[in-house]
VEXDREN-2710 file (C-alpha; in Angstrom, 1 decimal):
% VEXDREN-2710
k/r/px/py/pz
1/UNK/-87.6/165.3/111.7
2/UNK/-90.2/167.3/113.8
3/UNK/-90.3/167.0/117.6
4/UNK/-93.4/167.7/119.9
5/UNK/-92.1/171.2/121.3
6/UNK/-92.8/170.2/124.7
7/UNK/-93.3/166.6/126.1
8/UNK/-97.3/166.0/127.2
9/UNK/-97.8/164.0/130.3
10/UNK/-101.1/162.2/130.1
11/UNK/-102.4/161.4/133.0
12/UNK/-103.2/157.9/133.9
13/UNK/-106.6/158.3/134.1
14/UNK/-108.5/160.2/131.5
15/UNK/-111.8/160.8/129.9
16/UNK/-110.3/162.1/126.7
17/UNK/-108.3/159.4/125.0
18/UNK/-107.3/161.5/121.8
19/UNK/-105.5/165.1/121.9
20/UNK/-104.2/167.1/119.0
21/UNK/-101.0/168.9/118.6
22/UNK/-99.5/171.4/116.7
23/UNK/-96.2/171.2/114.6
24/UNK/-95.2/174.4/113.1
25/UNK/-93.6/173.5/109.5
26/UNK/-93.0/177.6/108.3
27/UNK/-92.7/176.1/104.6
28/UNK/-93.1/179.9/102.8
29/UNK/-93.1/178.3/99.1
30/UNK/-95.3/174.9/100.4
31/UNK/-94.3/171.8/99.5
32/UNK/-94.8/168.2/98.2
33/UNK/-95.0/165.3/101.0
34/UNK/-93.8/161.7/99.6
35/UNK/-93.6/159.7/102.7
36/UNK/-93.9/160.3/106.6
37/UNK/-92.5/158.4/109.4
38/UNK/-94.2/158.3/112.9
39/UNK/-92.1/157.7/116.0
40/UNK/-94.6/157.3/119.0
41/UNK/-92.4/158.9/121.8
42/UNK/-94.1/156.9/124.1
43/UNK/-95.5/153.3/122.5
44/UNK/-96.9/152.1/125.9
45/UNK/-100.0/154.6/126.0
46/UNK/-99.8/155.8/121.8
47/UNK/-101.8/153.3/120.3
48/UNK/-103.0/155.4/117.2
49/UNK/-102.2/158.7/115.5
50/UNK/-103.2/160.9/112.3
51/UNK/-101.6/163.3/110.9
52/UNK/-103.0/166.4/109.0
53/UNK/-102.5/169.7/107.2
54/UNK/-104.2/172.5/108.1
55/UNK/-103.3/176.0/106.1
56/UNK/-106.2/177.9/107.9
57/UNK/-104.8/178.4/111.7
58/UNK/-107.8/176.7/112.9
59/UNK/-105.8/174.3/114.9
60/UNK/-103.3/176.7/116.2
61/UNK/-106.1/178.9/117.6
62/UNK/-107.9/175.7/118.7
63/UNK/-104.0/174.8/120.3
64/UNK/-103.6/178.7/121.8
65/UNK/-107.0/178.8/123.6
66/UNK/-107.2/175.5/125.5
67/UNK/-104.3/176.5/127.8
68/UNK/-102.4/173.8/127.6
69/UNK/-100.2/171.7/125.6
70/UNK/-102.3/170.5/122.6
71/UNK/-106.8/170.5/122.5
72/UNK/-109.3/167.7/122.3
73/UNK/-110.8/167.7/119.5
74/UNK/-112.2/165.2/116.7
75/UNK/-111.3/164.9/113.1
76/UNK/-108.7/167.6/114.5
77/UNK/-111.4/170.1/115.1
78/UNK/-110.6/170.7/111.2
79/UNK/-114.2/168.8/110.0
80/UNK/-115.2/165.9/108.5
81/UNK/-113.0/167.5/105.0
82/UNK/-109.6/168.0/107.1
83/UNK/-107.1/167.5/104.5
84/UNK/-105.4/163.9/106.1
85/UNK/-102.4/163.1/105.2
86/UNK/-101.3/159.4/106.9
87/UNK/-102.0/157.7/109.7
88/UNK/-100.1/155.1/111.9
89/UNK/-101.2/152.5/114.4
90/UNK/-98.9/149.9/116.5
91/UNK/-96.9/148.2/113.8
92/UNK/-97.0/150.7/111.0
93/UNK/-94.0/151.2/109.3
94/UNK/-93.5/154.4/107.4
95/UNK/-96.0/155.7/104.7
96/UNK/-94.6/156.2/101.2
97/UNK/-95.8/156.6/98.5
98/UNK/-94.9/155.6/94.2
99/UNK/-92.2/157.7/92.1
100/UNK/-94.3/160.4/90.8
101/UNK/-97.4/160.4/93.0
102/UNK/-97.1/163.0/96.1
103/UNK/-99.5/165.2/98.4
104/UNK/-99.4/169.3/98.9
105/UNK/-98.6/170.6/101.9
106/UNK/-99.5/174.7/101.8
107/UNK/-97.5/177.3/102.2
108/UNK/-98.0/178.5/105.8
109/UNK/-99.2/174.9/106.5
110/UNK/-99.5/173.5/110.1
111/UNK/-99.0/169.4/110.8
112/UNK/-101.6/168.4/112.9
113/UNK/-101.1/165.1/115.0
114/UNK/-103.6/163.5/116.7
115/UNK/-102.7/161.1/119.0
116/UNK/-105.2/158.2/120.1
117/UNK/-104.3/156.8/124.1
118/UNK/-104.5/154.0/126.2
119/UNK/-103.8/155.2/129.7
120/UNK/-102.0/152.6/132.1
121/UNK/-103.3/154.0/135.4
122/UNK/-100.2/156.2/135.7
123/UNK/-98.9/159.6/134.5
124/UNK/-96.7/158.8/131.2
125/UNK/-94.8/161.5/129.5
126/UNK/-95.3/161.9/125.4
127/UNK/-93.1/163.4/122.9
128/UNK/-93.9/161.7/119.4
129/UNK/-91.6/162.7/116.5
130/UNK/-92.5/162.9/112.8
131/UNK/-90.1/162.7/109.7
132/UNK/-91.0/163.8/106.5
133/UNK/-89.7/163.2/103.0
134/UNK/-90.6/165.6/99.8
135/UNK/-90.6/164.8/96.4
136/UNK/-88.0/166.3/94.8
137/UNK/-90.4/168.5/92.0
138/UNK/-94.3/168.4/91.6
139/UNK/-96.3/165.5/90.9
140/UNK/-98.3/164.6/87.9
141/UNK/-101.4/164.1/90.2
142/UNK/-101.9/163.3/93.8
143/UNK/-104.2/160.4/95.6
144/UNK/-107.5/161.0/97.1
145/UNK/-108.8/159.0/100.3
146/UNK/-112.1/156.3/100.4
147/UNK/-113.0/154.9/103.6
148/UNK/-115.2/151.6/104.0
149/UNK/-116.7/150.6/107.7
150/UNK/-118.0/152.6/110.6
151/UNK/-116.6/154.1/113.7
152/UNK/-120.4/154.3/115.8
153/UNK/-119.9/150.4/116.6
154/UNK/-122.2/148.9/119.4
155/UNK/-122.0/145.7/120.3
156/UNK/-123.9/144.0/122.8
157/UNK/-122.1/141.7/125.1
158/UNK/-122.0/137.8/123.7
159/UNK/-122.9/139.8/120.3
160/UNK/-121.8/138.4/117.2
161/UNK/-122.4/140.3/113.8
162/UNK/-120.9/141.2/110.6
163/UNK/-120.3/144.3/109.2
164/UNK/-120.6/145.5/105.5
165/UNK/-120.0/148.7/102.9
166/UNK/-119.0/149.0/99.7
167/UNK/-118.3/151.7/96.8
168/UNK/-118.4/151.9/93.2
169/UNK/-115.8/153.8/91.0
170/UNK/-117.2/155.9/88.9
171/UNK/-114.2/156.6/86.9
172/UNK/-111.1/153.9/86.7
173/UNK/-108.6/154.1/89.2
174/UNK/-105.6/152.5/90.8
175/UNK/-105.1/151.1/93.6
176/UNK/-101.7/152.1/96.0
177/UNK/-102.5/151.5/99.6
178/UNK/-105.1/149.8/101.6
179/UNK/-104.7/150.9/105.7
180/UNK/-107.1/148.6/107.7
181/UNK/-108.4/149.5/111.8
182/UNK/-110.0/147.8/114.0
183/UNK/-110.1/147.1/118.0
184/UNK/-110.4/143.8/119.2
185/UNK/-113.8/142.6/118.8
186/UNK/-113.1/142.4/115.4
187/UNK/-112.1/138.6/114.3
188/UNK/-111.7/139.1/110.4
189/UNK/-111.2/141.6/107.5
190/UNK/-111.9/140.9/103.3
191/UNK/-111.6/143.5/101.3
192/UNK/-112.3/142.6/97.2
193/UNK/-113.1/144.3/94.1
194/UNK/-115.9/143.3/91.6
195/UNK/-115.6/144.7/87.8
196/UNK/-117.9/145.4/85.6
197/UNK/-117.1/142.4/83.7
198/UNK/-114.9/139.5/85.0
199/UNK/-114.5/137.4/88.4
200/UNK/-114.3/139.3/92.2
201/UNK/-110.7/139.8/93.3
202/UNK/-109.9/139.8/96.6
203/UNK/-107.6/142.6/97.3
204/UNK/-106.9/142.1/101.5
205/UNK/-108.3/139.0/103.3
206/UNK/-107.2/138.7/107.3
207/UNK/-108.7/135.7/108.7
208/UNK/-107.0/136.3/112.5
209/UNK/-107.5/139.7/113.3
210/UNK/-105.2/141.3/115.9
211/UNK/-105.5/144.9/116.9
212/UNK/-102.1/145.0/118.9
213/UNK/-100.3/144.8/115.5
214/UNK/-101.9/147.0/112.6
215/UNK/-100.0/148.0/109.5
216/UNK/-101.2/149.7/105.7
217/UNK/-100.5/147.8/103.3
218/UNK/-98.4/149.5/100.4
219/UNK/-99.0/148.1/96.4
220/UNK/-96.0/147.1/95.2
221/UNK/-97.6/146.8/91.4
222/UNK/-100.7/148.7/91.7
223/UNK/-103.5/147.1/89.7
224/UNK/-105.7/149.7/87.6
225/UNK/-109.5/148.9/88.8
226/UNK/-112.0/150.0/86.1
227/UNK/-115.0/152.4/86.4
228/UNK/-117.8/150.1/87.5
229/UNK/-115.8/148.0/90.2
230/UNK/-117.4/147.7/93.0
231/UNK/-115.4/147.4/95.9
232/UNK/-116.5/145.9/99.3
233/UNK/-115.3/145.2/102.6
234/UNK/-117.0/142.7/105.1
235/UNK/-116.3/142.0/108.6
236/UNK/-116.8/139.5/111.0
237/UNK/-117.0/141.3/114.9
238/UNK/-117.3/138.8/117.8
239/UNK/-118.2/140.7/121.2
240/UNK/-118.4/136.7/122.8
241/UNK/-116.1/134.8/124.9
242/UNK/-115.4/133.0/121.9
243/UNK/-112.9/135.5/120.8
244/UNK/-109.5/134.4/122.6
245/UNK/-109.0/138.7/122.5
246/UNK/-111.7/139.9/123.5
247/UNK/-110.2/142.3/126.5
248/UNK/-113.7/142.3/128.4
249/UNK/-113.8/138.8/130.8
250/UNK/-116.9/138.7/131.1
251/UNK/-118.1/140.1/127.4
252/UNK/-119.3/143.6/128.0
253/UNK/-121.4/145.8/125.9
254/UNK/-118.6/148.1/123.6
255/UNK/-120.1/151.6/122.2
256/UNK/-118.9/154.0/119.9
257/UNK/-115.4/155.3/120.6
258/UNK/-111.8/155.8/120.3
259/UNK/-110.8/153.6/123.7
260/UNK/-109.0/150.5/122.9
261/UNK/-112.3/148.8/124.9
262/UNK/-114.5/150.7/122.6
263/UNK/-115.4/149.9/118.9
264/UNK/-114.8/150.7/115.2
265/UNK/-114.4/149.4/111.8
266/UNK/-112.7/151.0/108.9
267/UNK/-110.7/151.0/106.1
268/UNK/-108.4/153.1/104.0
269/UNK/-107.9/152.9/100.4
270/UNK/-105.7/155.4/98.6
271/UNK/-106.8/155.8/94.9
272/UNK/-105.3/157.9/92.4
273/UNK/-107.4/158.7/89.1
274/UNK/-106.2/156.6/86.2
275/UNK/-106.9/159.3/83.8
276/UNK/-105.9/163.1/85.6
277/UNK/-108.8/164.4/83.6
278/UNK/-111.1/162.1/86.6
279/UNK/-109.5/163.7/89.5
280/UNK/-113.0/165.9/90.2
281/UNK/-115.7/163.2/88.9
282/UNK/-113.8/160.6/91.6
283/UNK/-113.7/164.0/94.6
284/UNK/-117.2/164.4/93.6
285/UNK/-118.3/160.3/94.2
286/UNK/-116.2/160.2/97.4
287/UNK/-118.0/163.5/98.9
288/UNK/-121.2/162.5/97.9
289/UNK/-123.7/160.8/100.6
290/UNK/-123.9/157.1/100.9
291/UNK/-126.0/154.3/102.1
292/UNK/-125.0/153.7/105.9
293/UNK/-123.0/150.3/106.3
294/UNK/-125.1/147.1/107.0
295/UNK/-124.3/145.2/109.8
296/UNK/-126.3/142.0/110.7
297/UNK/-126.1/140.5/114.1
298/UNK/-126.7/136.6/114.6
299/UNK/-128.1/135.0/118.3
300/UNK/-125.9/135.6/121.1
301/UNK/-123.3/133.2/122.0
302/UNK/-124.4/131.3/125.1
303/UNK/-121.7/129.9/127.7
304/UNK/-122.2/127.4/130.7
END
């Protein structure tokens, strides 16, 4: 179990609602991560964090030179190809993944954790811990990373719209987790797979969206999704008085942001390669650039 070094008190008000911090893992030989475990240290104010390896000092340097405990950074300050490991959000349980599958960690490696705050308009204290679990010998291959939605959300106040992005494989793969977020205007979530031949399966529908309890969702039987599926994720966003938790009374306009009041969209799916020999084809489709999302607003929702 790794322990923040030193607790961080955030103050309680702040214009940086995400810091980074540094955990020092001094693996010599490097290792392979199967699960981690995210205690918050503080689950009044953590609302989100993210956890990633970084084997090129860049956050440490990033960490020595703020002069103070942790930096403010996105992505980590590691760019937009930060090797991510997990994430966790309130109501995750631990991220795990299947017998054989696991992800590097480098020798020399750093854990990055970047922690995602709701101040409560006083100074809380923060020291988040993070377990770890390693697969007992290398794995066979390891999972790469798509992500659906959009995180530069506006929504004007009384807005309603949905929201819309999709992917297709172009090698077969399966599929072993699917982690939705979201903040509060969002009202629902479907997430389904169209193959090349055959009916649309819906892998994830959430018809009551609640962004005070998110969790990833872990495959027990992971189903093997063909080169050609396309898959695609839709969601419905209501910015109107309409939506019982909608924080904002009246509706205001949300912009881009990682504030619980501000807006974003996304989800996670974990694929691993169903042939090895496709592990650089599938890098190659996920790095490439794609369409932006669609998102379609309808009339504003009048009241009184």
């Amino acid at each position: 179990m790794l322990t923040l070094p030193r607790p961080y008190t955030l103050p309680g008000e702040t214009t940086s609602p995400s810091r980074c911090f540094v955990l020092s893992l001094a693996l010599p030989g490097g290792k392979w991560l199967r699960a981690a475990e995210f205690h918050p240290g503080n689950s009044a104010v953590v609302r989100h964090a993210i956890l990633y390896a970084d084997a090129t000092g860049t956050a440490r340097r990033l960490e020595a030179g703020s002069g103070a405990g942790g930096y403010v950074a996105r992505d980590a300050g590691l760019g937009a190809d930060a090797d991510r490991l997990t994430e966790w959000a309130v109501g995750s349980g631990p991220s795990m993944l299947p017998a054989g599958v696991a992800e590097r960690l480098p020798a020399g490696a750093d854990l990055v954790l970047l922690l995602r705050f709701e101040p409560d308009g006083q100074p809380e204290t923060v020291r988040p811990q993070v377990g770890l679990y390693y697969a007992a010998q290398p794995p066979q291959t390891s999972p790469v990373t798509l992500i659906l939605g959009a995180r530069d959300l506006i929504l004007r106040s009384a807005q309603k719209a949905s929201l819309t992005d999709a992917f297709t494989l172009p090698v077969g793969a399966r599929l072993l987790r699917v982690a939705p977020h979201a903040h509060p205007v969002c009202r629902t979530l479907q997430l389904t797979a169209l193959p090349p031949a055959g009916p649309a399966r819906t892998l994830l529908q959430i018809n009551d969206w609640n962004a005070d309890w998110q969790d990833s969702y872990q495959l027990t039987a992971p189903p093997t999704l063909p080169a050609g599926t396309r898959l695609s994720a839709r969601w419905i966003l209501d910015n109107s008085a309409d939506n019982p938790r909608n924080p904002s009374t009246p509706p205001m306009t949300v912009m881009p942001g990682l504030l619980y009041l501000d807006d974003m969209a996304t989800v996670r799916l974990q694929l691993l390669p169903a042939n090895p020999a496709d592990a650089s084809t599938l890098d190659k489709a996920l790095t490439a650039p794609r369409p932006a999302p669609a998102i379609r607003a309808t009339r504003p929702t009048r009241h009184g």
